[in-house]
N, C-alpha and C positions, 0 to 999 in steps of 0.2 A: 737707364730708365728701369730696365728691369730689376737692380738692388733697390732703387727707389717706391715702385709696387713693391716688393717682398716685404720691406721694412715698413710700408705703409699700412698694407694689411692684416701683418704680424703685431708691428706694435704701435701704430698711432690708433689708440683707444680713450682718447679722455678728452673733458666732457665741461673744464670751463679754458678761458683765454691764459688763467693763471696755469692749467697741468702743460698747456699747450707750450708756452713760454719754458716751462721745466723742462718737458722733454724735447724742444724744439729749439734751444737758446740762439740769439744772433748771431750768423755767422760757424753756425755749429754746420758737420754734416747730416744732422738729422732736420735741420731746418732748411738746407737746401734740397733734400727728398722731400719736403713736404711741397715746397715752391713748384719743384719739377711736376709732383703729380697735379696737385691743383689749376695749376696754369695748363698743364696740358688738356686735361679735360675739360675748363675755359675754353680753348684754343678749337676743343673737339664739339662742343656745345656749340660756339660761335654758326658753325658749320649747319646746325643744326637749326638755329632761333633762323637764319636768314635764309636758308631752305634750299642752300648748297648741296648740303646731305638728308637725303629724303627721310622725315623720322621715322615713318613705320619699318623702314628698312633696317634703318640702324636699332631701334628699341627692339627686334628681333634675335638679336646675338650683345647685345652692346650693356650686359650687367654692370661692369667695373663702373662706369660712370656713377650709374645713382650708388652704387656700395660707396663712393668715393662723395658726392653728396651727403649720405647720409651719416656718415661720418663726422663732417667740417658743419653738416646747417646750425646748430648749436652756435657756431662759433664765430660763425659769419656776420651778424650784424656788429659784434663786439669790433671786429676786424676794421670791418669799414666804417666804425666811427675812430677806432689808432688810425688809420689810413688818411682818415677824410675826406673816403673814396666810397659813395652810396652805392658805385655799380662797379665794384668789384664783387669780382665771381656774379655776375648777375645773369652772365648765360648759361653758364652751370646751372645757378637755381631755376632760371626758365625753363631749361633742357629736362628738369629733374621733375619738374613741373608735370611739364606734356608727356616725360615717361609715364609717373604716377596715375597719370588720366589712361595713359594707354596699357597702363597693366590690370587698370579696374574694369576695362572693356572684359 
């Protein structure tokens, strides 16, 4: 996990579903660091939209997620129409959501 943050931050920078494919190919290890961080902060949002982990707690220390948001939201609607999954990553974007609110306070 932690090569997969490094490489995410470092170099997943781009900005349609085609660079994402290039840098990202099937089956590649640069496409399984992408899975891993994505899903996890999914996995970390989840916790978040059903109020297992309290937000104002976590949006207090908890940047990497919207960095990691802000990143992929470009890219996301493309995904889940390849998918033909509407609510993929959709707790992420929730999460990133109720951040956004809580940072404008």
């Amino acid at each position: 996990m932690r090569q997969a943050r490094d490489w995410f931050m470092k170099e997943f920078k781009v900005k349609t579903l085609e660079e994402a494919g290039q840098l990202c190919p099937e089956n590649s290890q640069n496409n399984a660091y992408l899975r891993m961080i994505t899903s996890y902060w999914d996995m970390v949002a989840s916790m978040i939209t059903s109020d297992v982990l309290q937000p104002e707690l976590f949006f207090q220390s908890g940047y990497e997620m919207i960095g990691c948001w802000e990143r992929i939201r470009d890219l996301v609607p493309g995904i889940r129409q390849l998918f033909g999954n509407p609510l993929y990553l959709k707790n992420l974007e929730d999460a990133a959501t109720m951040y956004e609110a809580y940072l404008e306070k």
